[in-house]
MARVEX-901718 format. One record per residue (C-alpha): residue number from 1; x negated, y, z negated. Coordinates in nm, 4 decimals. Layout:
BEGIN
ATOM seq        X        Y        Z
ATOM NUM        X        Y        Z
...
This chain:
BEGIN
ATOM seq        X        Y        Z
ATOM   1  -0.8476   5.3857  -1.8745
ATOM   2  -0.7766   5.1426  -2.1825
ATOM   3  -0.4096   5.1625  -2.0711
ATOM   4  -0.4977   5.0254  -1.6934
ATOM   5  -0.7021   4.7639  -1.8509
ATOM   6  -0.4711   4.6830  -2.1475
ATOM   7  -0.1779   4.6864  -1.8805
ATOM   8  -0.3393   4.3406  -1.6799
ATOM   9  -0.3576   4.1221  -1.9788
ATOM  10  -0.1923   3.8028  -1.9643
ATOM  11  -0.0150   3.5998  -2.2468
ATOM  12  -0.0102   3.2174  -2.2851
ATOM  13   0.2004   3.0692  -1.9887
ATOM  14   0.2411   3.4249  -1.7813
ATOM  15   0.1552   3.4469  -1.4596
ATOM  16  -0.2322   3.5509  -1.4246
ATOM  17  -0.2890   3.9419  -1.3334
ATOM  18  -0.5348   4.0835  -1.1506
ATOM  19  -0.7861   4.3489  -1.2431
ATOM  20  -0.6663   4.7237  -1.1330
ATOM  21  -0.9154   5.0086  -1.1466
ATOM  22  -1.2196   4.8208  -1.0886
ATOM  23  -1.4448   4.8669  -0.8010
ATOM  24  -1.6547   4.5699  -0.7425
ATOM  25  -1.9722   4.5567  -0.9238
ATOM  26  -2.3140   4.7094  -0.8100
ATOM  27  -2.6334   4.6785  -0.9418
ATOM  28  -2.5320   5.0030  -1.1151
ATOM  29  -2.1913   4.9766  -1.2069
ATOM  30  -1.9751   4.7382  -1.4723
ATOM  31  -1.8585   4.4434  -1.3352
ATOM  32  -1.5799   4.4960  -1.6102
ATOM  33  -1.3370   4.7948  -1.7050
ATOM  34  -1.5931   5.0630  -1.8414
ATOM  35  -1.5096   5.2796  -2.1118
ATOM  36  -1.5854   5.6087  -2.0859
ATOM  37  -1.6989   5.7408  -2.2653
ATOM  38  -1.7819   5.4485  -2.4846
ATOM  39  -1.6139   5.4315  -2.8437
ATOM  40  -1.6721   5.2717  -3.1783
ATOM  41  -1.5458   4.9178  -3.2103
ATOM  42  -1.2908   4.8685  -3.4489
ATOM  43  -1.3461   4.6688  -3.8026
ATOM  44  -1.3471   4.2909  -3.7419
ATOM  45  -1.3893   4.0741  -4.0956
ATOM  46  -1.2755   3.6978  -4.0849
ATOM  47  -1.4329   3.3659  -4.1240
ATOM  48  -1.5096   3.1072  -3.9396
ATOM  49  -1.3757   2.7374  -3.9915
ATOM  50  -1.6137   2.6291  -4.2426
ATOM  51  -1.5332   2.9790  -4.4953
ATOM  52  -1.8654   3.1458  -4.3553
ATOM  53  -1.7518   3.5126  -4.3617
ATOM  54  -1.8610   3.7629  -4.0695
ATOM  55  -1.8019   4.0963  -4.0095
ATOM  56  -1.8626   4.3090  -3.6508
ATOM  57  -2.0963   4.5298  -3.8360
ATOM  58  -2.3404   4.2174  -3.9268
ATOM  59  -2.3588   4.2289  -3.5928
ATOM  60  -2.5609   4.5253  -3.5038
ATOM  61  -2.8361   4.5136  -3.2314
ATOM  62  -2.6511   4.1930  -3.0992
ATOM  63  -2.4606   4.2518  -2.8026
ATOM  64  -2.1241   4.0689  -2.9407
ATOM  65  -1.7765   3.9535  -2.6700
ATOM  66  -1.4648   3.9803  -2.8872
ATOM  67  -1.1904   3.8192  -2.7414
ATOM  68  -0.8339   3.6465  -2.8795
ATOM  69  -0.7451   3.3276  -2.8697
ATOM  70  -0.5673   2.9655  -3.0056
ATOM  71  -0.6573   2.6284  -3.0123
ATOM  72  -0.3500   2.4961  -2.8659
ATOM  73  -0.3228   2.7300  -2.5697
ATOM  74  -0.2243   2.5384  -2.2489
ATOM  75  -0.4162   2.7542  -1.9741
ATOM  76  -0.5620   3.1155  -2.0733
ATOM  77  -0.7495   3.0405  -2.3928
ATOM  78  -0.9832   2.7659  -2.2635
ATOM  79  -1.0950   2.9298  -1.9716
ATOM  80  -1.1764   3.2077  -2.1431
ATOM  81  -1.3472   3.0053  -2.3996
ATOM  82  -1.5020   2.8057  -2.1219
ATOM  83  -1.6621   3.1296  -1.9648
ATOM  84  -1.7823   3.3032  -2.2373
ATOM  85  -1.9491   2.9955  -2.3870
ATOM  86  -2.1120   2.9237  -2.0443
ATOM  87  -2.2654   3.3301  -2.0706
ATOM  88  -2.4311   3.2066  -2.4268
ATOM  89  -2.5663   2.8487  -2.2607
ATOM  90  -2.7147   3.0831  -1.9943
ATOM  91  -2.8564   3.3130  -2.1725
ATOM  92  -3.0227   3.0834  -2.4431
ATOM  93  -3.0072   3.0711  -2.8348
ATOM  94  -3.2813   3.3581  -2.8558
ATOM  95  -3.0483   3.6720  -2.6862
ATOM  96  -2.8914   3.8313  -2.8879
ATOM  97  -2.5397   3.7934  -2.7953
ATOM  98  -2.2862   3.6396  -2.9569
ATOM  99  -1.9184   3.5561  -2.9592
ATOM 100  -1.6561   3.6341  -3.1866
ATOM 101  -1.3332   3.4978  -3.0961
ATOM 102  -1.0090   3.6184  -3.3090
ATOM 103  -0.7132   3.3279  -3.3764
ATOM 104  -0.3372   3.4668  -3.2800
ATOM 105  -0.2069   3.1666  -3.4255
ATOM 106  -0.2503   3.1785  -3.7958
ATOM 107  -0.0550   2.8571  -3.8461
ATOM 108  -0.2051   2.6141  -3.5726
ATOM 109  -0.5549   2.7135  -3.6338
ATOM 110  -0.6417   2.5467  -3.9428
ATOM 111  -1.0215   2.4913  -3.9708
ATOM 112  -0.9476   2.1342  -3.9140
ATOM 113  -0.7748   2.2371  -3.5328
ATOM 114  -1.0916   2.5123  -3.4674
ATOM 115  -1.3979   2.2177  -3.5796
ATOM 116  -1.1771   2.0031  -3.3138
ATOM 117  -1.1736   2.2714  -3.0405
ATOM 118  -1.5641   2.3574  -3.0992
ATOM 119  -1.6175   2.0000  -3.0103
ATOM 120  -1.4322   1.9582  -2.7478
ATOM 121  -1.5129   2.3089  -2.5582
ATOM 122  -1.8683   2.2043  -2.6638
ATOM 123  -1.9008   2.5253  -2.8026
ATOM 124  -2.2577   2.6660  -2.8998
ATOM 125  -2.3442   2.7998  -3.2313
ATOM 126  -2.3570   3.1379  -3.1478
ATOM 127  -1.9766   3.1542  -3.0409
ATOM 128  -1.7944   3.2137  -3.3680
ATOM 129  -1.4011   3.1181  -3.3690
ATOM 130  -1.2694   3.3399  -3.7049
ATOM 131  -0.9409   3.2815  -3.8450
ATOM 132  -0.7862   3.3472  -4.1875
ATOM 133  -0.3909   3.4019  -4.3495
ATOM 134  -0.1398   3.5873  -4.1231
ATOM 135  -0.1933   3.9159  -4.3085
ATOM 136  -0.5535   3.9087  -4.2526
ATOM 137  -0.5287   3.7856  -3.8826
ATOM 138  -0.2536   4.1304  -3.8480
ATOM 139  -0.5028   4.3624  -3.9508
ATOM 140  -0.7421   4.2784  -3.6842
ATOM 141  -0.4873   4.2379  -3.4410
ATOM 142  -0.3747   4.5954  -3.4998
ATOM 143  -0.7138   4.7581  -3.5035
ATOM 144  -0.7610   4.5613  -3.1432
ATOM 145  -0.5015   4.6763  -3.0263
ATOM 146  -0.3456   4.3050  -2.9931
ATOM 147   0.0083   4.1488  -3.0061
ATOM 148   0.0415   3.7806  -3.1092
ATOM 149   0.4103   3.6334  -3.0717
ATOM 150   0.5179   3.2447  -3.1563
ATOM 151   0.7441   3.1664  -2.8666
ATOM 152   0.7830   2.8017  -2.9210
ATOM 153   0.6063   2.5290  -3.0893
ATOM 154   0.2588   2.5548  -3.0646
ATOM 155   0.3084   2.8064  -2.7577
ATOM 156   0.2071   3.1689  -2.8227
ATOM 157   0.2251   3.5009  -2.6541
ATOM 158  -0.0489   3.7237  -2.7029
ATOM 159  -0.2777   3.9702  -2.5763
ATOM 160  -0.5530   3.7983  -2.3546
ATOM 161  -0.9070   4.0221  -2.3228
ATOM 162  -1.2208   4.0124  -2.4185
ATOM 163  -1.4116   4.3060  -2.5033
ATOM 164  -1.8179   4.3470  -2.4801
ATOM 165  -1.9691   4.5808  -2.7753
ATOM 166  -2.3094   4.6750  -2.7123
ATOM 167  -2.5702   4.6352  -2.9886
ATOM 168  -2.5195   4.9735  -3.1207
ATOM 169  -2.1475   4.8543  -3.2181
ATOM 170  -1.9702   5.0419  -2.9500
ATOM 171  -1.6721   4.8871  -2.6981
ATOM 172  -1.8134   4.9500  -2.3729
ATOM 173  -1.6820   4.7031  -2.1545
ATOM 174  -1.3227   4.5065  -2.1242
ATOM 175  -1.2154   4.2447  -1.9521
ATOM 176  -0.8771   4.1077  -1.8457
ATOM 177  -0.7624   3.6716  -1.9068
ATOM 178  -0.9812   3.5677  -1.5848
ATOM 179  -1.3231   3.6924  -1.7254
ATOM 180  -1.5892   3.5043  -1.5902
ATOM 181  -1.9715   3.4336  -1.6901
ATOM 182  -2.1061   3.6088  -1.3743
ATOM 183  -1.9176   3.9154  -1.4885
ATOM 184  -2.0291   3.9358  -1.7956
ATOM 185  -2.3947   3.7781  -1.7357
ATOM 186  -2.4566   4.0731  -1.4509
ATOM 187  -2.2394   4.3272  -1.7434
ATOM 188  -2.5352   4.2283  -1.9889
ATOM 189  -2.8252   4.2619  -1.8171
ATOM 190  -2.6805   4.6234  -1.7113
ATOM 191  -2.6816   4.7155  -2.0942
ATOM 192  -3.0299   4.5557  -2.1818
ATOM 193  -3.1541   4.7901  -1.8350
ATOM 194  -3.0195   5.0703  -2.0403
ATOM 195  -3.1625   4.9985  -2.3832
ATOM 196  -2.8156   5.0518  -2.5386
């Protein structure tokens, strides 16, 4: 199954794919790509622009959407960012979800470039952007299973998902570059139903 859903990710400036595998969404089922069974996430430990240090494991009994991304991306990136920041405006600063979003672009995401895109997305505090040095970015990259490529200046290829870990730090749901908030809003409340 992670294949299928791996397989429909989009890079910066590729055409958009479409979700395979999925049925459409009942009251019962993912609205995502389920895993199944679920598995443990893998390791996650960056910072965030201002050097505040955060881990996936800090994380526990927060329901936490890891996805990949750059500040300079010219499509993919800020709708995702758009969407998954529009899930945390929705559900409030109480929940208990948050968003950790991964740089692939070690060298255009200074904090300087990441403080700039948090303003401009209007991002909320509970959607984290981490970056860090190339070698630290890499070893998160490879846990996730993610590719990061600098085609040209300031345009980079790279794997496009987001993934939702339930608060018991297990990947349970994925989704492909056109994620959207009712998605993952309706993916949510299926998790709190089943006290996971």
């Amino acid at each position: 199954m992670l294949l299928a859903v791996l397989a429909l990710v989009a890079g910066c400036g590729n055409p958009r794919p479409k979700l395979v595998d999925a049925p459409p969404p009942t009251k019962a089922t993912f609205a995502g790509g389920a895993l199944t069974p679920p598995r443990p996430a893998p390791p996650l430990s960056l910072a965030d622009a201002s050097g505040r240090p955060f881990t996936l494991g800090s994380l526990r009994g927060h329901h936490v959407l890891v996805t990949f991304l750059y500040t300079h991306c010219p499509d993919v990136c800020p709708l995702i960012a758009s969407n998954l920041n529009t899930v945390l405006r929705t559900i409030g600063p109480r929940s208990k979800v948050e968003v950790l979003a991964v740089s692939v672009d070690p060298k255009g995401d200074s904090p300087r470039a990441v403080r700039a895109y948090a303003r401009r997305m209007h991002l909320v505090p509970s959607f984290h952007y981490l970056i860090g040095s190339r070698a630290q970015l890499r070893r998160v990259w490879a846990a996730w299973n993610v590719v990061s490529v600098d085609r040209k200046p300031n345009l980079v290829d790279h794997i496009a998902y987001t993934a939702l870990v339930d608060a018991r730090g297990r990947e349970r749901v994925l989704y492909d570059a056109q994620v959207n908030a009712q998605q993952v809003l309706h993916d949510l409340r299926l998790l709190t139903k089943q006290h996971v």
